[in-house]
N, C-alpha and C positions, 0 to 999 in steps of 0.2 A: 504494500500500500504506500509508503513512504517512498519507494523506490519509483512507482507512479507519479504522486505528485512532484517529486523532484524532475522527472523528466518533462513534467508540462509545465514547469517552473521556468528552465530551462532553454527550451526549444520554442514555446509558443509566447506572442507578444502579451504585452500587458493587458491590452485587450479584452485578449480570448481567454487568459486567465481569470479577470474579471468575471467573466462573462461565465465564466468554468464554475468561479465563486458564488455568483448570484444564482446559479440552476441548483446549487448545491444549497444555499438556501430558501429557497425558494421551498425543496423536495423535505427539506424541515420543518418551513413554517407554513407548509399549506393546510396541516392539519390540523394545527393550532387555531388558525384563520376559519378553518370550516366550521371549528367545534366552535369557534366563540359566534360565529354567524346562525349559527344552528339555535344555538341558546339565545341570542337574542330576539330571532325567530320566536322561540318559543315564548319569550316572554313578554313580547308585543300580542298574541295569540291572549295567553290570559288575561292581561290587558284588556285588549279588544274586548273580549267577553264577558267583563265588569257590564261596559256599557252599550248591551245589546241585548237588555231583557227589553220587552217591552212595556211603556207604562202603563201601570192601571192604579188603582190607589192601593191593593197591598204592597207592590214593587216600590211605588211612589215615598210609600212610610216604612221600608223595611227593607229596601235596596239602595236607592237613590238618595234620601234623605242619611244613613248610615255612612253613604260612599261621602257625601259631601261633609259630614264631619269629620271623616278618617282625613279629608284634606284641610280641613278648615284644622286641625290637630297639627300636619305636619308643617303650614304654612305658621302658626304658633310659635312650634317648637325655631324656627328660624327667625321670627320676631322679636322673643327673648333671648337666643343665641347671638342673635348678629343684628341687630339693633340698626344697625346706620344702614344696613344694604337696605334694610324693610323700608326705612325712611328714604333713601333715594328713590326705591322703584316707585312707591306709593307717591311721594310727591311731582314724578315725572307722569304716573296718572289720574293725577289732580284728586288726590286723594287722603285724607286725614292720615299722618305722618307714624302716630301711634296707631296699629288696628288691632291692639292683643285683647281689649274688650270686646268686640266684637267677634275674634276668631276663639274667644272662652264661651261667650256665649253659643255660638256659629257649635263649636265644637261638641260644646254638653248637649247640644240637644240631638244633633244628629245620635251622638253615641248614645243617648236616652233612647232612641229610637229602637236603636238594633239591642240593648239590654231588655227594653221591653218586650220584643220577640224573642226571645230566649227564655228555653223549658224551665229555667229554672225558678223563675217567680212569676209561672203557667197559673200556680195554685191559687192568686191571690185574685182580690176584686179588684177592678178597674183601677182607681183609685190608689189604692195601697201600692200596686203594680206601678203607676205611671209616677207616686211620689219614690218610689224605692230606685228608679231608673234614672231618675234626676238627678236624685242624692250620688247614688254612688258616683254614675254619670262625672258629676260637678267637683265631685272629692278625688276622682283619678286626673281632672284634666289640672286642677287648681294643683296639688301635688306634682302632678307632671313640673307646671310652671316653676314651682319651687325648687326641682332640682335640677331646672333647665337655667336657672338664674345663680345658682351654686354653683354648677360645671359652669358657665359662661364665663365667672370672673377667673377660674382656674386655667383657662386657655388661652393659649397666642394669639396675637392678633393678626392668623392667617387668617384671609377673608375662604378661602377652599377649605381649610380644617374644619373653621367655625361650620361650612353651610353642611358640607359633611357628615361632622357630629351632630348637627340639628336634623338632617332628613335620618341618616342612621338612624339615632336613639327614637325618635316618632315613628317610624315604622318596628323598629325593634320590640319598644313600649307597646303600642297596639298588637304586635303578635302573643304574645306575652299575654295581655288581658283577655283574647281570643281563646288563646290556648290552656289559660286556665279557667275560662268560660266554658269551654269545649268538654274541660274534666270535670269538674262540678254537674254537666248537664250528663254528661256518662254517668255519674253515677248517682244518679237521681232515683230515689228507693231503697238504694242502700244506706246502712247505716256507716256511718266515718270510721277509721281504723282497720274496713277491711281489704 
């Protein structure tokens, strides 16, 4: 093998060694390129099929309403993260400079939403249901805030770090609350500890 590349080190111009060089990676990274083309694929795909139920009014209050606080969450999480980008873009669209009251509000009620669909406080009346979905709702987003405002003073003033750790930790945090929604509704009838 070495005895190869020396002779086309050698005998052929700069060129065609080049050119030797780049088929050689090329025949490396094409499938690094396809696998990462593939996954993005796929993840445009799920994407897409967020928003292609159609509306009716359960979808409307228990898909839509849901999706727009999971964004009205992460666009938060970047407001108390990174404070001045929120204030540039917002005021380039003539827009109130602070929007973190609004994306609290924005945010608890969407998530009220989809807590209120969930098996696990099925049992209760209307009422007790829709105030238990607020509460909690309004106690994970306000808490989010608080430790979005503690990590924010602990980090550099990379403007990429900052939006980074803010969309990360917001979708991180909603899987999280998902997933242990997810567990609580599995084991619904059962008694805890088993």
């Amino acid at each position: 093998m070495f005895f190869i590349f020396y002779f086309i080190l050698n005998t052929c111009t700069t060129d065609t060694v080049f050119n030797i060089f780049v088929i050689f990676q090329m025949d490396f990274l094409l499938p690094c390129i396809q696998r990462l083309q593939s996954e993005g694929l796929n993840k445009y795909r799920s994407v897409k099929v967020l928003f292609e139920k159609p509306v009716t009014r359960d979808s409307l209050y228990f898909h839509y309403f849901p999706l727009a606080g999971s964004i009205s969450y992460s666009l938060l999480a970047v407001n108390v993260i990174h404070p001045s980008l929120s204030a540039a873009v917002y005021s380039r669209l003539g827009l109130s400079e602070d929007m973190s009251t609004n994306y609290v509000v924005l945010s608890t009620i969407g998530l009220s939403f989809h807590m209120y669909s969930r098996q696990t406080l099925a049992c209760k009346d209307l009422q007790t249901r829709a105030g238990y979905s607020i509460y909690h709702s309004g106690l994970f987003v306000l808490g989010s805030v608080l430790s979005w405002a503690i990590c924010s003073r602990s980090l550099p003033s990379s403007s990429t770090l900052r939006l980074g750790v803010a969309v990360g930790s917001s979708i991180w945090m909603l899987n999280i609350a998902k997933n242990s929604m997810d567990n609580i509704d599995a084991r619904m009838g059962f008694t805890l500890g088993k």
